[in-house]
PyMOL Python script that loads the backbone (N, CA, C, O; Angstrom):
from pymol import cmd

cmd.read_pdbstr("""\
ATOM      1  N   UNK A   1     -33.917  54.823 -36.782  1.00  0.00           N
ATOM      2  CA  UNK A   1     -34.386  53.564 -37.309  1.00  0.00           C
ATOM      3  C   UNK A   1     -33.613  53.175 -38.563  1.00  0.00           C
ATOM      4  O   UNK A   1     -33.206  52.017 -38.659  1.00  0.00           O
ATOM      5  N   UNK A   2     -33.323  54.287 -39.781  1.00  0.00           N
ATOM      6  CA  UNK A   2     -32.714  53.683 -40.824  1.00  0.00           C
ATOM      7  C   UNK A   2     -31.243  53.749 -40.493  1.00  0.00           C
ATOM      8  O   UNK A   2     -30.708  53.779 -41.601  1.00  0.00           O
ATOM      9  N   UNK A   3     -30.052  53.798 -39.337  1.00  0.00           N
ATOM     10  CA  UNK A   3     -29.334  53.615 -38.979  1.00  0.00           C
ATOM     11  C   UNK A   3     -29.099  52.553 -38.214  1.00  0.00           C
ATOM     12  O   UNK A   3     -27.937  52.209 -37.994  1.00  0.00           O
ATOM     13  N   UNK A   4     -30.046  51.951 -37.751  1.00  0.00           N
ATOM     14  CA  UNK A   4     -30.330  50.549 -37.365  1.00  0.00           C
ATOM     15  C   UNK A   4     -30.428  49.566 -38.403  1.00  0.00           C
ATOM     16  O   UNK A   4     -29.693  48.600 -38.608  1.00  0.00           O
ATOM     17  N   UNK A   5     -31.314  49.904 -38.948  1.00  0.00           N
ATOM     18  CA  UNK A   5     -31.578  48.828 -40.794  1.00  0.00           C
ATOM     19  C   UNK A   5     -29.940  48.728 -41.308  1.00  0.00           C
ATOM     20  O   UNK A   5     -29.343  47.653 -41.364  1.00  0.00           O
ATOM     21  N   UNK A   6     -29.411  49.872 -41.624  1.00  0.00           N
ATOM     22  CA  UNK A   6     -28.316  49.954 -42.229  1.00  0.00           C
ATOM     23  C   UNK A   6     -27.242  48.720 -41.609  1.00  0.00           C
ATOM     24  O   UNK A   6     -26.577  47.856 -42.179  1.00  0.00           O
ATOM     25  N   UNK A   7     -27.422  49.087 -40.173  1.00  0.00           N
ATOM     26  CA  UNK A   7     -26.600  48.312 -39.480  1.00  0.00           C
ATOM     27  C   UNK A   7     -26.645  46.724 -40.078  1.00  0.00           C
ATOM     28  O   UNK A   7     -25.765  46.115 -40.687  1.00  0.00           O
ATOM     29  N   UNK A   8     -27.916  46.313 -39.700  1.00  0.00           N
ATOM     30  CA  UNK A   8     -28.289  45.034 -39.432  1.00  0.00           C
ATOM     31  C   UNK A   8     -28.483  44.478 -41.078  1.00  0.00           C
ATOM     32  O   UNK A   8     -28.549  43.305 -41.445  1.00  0.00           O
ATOM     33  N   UNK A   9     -28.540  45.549 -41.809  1.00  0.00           N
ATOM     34  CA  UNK A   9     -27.997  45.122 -43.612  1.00  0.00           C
ATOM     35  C   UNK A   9     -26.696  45.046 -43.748  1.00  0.00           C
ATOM     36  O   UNK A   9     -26.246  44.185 -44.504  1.00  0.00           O
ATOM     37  N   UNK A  10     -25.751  45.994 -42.995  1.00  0.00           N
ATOM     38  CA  UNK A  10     -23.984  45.550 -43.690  1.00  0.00           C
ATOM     39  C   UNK A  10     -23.658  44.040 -42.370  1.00  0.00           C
ATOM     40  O   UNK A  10     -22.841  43.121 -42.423  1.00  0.00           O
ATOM     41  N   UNK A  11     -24.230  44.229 -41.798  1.00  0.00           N
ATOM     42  CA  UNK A  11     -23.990  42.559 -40.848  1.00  0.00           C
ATOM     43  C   UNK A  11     -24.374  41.669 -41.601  1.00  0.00           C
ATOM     44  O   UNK A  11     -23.528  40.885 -42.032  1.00  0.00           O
ATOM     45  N   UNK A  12     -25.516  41.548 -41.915  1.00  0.00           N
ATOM     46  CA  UNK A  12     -25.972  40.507 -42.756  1.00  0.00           C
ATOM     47  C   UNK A  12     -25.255  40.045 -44.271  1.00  0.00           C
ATOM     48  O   UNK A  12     -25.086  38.921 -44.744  1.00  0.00           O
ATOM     49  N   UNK A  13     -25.029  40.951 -44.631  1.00  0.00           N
ATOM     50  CA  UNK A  13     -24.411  41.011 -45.849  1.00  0.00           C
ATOM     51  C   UNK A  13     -22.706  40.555 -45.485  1.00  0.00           C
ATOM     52  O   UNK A  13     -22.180  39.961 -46.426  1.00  0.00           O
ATOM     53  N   UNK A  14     -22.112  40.690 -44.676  1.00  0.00           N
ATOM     54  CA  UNK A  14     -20.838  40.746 -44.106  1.00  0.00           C
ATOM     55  C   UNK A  14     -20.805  39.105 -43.729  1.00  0.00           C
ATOM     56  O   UNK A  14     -19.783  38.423 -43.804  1.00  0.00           O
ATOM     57  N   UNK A  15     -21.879  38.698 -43.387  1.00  0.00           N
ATOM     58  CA  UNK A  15     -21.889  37.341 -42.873  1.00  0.00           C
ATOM     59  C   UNK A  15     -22.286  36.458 -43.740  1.00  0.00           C
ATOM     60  O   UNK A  15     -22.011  35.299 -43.432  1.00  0.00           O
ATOM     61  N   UNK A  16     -22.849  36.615 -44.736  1.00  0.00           N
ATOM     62  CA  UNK A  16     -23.048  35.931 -46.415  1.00  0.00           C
ATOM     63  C   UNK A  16     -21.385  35.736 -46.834  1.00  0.00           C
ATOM     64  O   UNK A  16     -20.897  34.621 -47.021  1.00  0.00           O
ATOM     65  N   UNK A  17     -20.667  36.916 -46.937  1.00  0.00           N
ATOM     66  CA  UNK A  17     -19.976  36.970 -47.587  1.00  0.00           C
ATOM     67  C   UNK A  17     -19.220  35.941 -46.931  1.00  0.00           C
ATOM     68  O   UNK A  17     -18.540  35.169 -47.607  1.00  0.00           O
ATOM     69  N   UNK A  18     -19.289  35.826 -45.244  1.00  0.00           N
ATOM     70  CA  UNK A  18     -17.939  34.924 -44.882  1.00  0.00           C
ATOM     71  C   UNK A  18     -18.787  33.318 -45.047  1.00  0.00           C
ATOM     72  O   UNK A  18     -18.152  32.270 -44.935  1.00  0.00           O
ATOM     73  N   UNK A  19     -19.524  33.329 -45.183  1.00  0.00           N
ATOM     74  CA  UNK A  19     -20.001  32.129 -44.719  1.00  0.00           C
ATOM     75  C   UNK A  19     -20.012  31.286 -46.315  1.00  0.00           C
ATOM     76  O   UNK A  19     -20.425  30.130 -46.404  1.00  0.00           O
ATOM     77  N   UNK A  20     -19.326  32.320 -47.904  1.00  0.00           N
ATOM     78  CA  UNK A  20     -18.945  31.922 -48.764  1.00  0.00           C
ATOM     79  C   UNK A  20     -17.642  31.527 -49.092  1.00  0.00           C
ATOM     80  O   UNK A  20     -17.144  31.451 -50.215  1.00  0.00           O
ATOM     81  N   UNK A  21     -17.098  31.264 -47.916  1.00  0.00           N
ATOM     82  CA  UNK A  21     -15.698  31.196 -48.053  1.00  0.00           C
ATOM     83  C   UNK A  21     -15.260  29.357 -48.511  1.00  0.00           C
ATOM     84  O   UNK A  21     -15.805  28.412 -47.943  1.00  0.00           O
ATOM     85  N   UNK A  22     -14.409  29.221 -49.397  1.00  0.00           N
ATOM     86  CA  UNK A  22     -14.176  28.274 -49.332  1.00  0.00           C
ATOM     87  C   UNK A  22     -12.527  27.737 -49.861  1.00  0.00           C
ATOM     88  O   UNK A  22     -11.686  28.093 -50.686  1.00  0.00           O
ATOM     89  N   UNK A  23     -12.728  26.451 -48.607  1.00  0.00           N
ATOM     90  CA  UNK A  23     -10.754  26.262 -48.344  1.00  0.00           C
ATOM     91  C   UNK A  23     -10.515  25.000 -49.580  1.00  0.00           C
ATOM     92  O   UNK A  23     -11.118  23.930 -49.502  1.00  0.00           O
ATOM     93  N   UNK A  24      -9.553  25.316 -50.699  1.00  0.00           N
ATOM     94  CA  UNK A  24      -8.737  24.093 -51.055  1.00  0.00           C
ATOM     95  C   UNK A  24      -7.514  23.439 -50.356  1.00  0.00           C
ATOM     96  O   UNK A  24      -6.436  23.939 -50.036  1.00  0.00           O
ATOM     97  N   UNK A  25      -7.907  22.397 -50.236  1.00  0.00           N
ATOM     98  CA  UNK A  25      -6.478  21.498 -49.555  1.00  0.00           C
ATOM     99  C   UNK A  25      -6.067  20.899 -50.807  1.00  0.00           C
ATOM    100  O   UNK A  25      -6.968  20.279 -51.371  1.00  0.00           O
ATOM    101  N   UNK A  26      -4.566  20.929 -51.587  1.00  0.00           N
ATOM    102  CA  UNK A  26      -4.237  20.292 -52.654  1.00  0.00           C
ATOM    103  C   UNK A  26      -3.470  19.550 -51.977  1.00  0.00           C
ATOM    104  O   UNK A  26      -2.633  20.043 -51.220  1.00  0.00           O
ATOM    105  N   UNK A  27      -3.608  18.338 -52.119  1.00  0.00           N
ATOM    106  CA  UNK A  27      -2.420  17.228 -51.990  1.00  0.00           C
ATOM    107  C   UNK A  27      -1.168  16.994 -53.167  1.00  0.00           C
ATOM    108  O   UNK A  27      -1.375  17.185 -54.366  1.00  0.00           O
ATOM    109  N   UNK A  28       0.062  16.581 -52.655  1.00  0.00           N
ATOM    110  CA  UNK A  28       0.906  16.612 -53.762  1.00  0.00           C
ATOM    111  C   UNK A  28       0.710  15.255 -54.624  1.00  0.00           C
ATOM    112  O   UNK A  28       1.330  14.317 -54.122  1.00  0.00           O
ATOM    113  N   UNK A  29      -0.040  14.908 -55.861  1.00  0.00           N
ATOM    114  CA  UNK A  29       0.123  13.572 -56.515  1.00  0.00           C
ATOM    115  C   UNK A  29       1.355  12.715 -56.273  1.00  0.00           C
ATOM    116  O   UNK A  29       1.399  11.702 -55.575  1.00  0.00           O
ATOM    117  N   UNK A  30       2.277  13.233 -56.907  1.00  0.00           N
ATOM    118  CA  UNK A  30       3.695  12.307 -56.585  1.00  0.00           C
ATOM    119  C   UNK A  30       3.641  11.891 -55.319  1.00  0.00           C
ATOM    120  O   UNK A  30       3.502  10.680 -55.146  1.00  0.00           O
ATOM    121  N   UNK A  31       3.746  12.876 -54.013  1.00  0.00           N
ATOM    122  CA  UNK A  31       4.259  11.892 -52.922  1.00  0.00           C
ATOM    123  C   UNK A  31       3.125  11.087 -52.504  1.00  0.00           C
ATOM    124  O   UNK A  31       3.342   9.995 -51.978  1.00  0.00           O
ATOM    125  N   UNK A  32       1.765  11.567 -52.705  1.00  0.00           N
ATOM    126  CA  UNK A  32       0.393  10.510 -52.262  1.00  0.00           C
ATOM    127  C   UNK A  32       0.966   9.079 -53.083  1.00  0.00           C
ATOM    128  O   UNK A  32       0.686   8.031 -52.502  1.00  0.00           O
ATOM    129  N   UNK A  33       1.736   8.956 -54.367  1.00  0.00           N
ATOM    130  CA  UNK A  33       1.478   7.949 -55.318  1.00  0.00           C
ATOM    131  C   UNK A  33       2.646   6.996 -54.351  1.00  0.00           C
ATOM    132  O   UNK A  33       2.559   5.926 -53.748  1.00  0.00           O
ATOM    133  N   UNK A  34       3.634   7.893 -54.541  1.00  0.00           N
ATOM    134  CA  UNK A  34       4.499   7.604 -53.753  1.00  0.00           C
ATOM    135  C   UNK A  34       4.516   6.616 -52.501  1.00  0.00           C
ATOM    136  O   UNK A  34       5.081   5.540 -52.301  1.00  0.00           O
ATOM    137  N   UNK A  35       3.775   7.314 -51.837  1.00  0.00           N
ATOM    138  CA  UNK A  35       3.131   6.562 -50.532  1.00  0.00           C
ATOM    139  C   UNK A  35       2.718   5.228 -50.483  1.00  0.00           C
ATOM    140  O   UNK A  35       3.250   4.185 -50.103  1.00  0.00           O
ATOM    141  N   UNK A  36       1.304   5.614 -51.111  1.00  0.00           N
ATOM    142  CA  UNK A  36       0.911   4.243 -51.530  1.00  0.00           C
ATOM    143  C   UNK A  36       1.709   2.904 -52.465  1.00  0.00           C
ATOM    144  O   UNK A  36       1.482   1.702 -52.325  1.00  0.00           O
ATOM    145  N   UNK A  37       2.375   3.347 -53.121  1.00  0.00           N
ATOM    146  CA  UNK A  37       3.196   2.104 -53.831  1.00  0.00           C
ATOM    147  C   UNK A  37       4.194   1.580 -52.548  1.00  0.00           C
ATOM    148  O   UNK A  37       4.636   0.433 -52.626  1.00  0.00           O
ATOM    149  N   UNK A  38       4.535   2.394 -51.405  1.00  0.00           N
ATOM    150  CA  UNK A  38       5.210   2.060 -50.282  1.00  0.00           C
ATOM    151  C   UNK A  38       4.431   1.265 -50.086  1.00  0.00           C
ATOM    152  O   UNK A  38       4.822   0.171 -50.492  1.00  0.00           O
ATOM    153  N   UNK A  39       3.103   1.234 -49.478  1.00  0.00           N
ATOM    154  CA  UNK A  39       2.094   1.021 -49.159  1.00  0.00           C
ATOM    155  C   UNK A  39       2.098  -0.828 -49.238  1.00  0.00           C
ATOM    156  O   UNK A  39       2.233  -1.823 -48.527  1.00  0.00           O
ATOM    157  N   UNK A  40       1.829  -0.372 -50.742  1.00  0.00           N
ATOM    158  CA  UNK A  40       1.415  -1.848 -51.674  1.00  0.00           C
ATOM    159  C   UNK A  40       2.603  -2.580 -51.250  1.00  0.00           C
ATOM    160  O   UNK A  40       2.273  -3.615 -50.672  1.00  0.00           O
ATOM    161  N   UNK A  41       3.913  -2.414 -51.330  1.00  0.00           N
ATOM    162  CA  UNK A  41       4.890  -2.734 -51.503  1.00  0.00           C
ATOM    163  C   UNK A  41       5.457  -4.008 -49.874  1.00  0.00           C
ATOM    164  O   UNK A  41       6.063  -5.043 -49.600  1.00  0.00           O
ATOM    165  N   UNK A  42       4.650  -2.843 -49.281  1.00  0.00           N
ATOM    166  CA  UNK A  42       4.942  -3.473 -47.723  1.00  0.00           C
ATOM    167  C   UNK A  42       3.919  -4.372 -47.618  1.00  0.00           C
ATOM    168  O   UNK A  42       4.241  -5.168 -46.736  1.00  0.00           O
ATOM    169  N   UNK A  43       2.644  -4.701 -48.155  1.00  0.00           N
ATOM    170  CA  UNK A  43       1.912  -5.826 -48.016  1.00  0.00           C
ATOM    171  C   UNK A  43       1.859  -6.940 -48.836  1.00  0.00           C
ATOM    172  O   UNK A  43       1.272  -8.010 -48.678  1.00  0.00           O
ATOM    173  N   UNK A  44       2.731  -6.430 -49.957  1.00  0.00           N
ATOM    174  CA  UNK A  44       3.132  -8.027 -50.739  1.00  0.00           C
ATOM    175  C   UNK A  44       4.049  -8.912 -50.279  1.00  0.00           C
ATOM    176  O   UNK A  44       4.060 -10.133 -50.431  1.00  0.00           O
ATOM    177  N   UNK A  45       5.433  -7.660 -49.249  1.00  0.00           N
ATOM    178  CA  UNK A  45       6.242  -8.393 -48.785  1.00  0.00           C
ATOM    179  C   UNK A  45       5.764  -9.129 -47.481  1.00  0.00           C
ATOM    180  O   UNK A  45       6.552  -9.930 -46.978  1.00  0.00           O
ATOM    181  N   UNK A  46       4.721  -8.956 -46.979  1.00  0.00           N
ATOM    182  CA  UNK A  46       3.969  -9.588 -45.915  1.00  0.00           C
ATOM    183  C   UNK A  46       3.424 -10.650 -46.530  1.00  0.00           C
ATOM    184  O   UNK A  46       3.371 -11.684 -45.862  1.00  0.00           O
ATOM    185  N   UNK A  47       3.027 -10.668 -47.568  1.00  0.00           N
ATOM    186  CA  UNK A  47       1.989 -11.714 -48.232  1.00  0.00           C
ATOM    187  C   UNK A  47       3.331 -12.885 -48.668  1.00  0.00           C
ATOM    188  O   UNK A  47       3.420 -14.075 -48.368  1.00  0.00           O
ATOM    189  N   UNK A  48       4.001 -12.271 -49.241  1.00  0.00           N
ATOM    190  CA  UNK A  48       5.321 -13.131 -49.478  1.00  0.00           C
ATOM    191  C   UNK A  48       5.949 -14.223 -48.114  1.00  0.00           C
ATOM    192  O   UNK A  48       6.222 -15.416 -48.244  1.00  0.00           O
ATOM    193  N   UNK A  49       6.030 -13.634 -47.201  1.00  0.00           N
ATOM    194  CA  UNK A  49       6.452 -14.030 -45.968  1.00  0.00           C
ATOM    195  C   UNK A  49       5.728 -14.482 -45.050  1.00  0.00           C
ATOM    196  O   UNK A  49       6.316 -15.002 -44.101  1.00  0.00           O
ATOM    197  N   UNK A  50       4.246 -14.431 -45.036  1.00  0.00           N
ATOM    198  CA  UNK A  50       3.668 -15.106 -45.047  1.00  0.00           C
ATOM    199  C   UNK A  50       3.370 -16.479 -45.768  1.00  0.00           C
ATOM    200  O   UNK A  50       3.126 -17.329 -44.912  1.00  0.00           O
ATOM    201  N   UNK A  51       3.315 -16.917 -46.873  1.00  0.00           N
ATOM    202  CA  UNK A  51       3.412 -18.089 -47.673  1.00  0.00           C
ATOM    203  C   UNK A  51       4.864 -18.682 -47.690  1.00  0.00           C
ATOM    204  O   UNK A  51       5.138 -19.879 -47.765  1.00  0.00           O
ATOM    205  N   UNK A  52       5.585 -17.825 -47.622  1.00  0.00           N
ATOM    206  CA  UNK A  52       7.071 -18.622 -46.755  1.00  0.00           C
ATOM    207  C   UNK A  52       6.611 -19.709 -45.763  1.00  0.00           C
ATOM    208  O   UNK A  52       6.541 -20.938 -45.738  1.00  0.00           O
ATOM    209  N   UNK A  53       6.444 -19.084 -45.279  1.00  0.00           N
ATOM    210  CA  UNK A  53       6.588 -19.632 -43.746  1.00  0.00           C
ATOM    211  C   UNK A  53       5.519 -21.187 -43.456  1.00  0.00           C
ATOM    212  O   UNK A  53       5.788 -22.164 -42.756  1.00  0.00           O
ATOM    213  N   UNK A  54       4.254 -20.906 -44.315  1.00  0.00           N
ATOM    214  CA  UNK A  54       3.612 -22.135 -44.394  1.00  0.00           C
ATOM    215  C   UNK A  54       4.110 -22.975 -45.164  1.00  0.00           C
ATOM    216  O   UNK A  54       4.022 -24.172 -44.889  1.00  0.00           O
ATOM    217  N   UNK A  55       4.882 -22.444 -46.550  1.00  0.00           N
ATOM    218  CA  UNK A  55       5.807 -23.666 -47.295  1.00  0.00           C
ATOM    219  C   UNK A  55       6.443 -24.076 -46.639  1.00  0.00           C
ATOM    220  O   UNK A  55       6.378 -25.300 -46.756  1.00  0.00           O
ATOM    221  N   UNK A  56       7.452 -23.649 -45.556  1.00  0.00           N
ATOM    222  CA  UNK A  56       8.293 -24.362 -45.354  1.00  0.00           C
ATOM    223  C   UNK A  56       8.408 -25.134 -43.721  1.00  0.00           C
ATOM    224  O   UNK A  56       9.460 -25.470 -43.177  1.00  0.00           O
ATOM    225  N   UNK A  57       6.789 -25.311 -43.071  1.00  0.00           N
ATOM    226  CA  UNK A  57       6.307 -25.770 -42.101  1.00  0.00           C
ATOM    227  C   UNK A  57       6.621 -27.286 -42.483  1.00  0.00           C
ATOM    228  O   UNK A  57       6.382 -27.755 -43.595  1.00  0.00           O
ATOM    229  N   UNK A  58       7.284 -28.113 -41.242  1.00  0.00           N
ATOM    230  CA  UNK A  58       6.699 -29.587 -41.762  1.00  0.00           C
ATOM    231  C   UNK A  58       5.489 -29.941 -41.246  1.00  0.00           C
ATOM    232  O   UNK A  58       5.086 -29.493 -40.172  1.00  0.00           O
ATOM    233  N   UNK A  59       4.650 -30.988 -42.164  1.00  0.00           N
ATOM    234  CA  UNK A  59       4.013 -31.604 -41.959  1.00  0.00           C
ATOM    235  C   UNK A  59       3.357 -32.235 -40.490  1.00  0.00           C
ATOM    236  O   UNK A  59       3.933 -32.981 -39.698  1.00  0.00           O
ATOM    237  N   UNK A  60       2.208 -31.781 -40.412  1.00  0.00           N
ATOM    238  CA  UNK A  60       2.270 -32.256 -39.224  1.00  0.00           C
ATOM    239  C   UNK A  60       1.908 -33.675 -38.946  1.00  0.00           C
ATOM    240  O   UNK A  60       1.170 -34.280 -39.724  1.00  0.00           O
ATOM    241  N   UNK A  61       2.624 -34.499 -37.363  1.00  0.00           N
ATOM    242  CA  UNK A  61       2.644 -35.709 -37.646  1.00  0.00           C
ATOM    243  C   UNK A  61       1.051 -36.679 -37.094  1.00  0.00           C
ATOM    244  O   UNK A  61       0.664 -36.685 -35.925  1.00  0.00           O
ATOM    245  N   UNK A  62       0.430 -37.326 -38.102  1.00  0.00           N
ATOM    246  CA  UNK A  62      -0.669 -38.239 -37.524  1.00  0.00           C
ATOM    247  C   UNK A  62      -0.036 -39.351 -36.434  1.00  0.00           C
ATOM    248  O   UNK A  62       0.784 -40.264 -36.342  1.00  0.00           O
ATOM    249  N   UNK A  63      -1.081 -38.552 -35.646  1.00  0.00           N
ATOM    250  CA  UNK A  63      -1.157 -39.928 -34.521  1.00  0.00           C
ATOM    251  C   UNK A  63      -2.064 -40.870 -34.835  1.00  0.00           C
ATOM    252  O   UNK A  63      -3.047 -40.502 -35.478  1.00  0.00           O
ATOM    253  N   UNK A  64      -1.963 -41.970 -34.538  1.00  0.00           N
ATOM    254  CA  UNK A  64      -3.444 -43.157 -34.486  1.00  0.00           C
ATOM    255  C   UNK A  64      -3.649 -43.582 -33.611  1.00  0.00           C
ATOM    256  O   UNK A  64      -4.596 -44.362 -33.509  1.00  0.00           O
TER     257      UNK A  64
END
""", "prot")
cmd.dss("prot")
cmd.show_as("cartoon", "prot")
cmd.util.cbc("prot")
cmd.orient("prot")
């Protein structure tokens, strides 16, 4: 019986221990910053080229 207990105490205890495990994921700052200013960069030039393109629409013509 106390070879059984024993058992079912270093299991238990064995499974605390893993179930304290814990993972860091570090991201690199620079290239995340990096990224994102790509990011930004590619939707201003959309925003840019976008408002192009309606400036330089003509007018459209009224019928009556």
């Amino acid at each position: 019986m106390r070879g059984r207990l024993k058992s079912v105490g270093a299991l238990a205890t064995g499974m605390s221990l893993a179930a304290c495990v814990t993972i860091n994921i570090y991201f690199p700052a620079a290239a995340a910053e990096k990224a994102a200013d790509r990011i930004i960069d590619e939707v201003w030039q959309l925003q840019k080229e976008g408002a192009k393109k309606t400036d330089t629409q003509p007018a459209p013509i009224k019928q009556q």
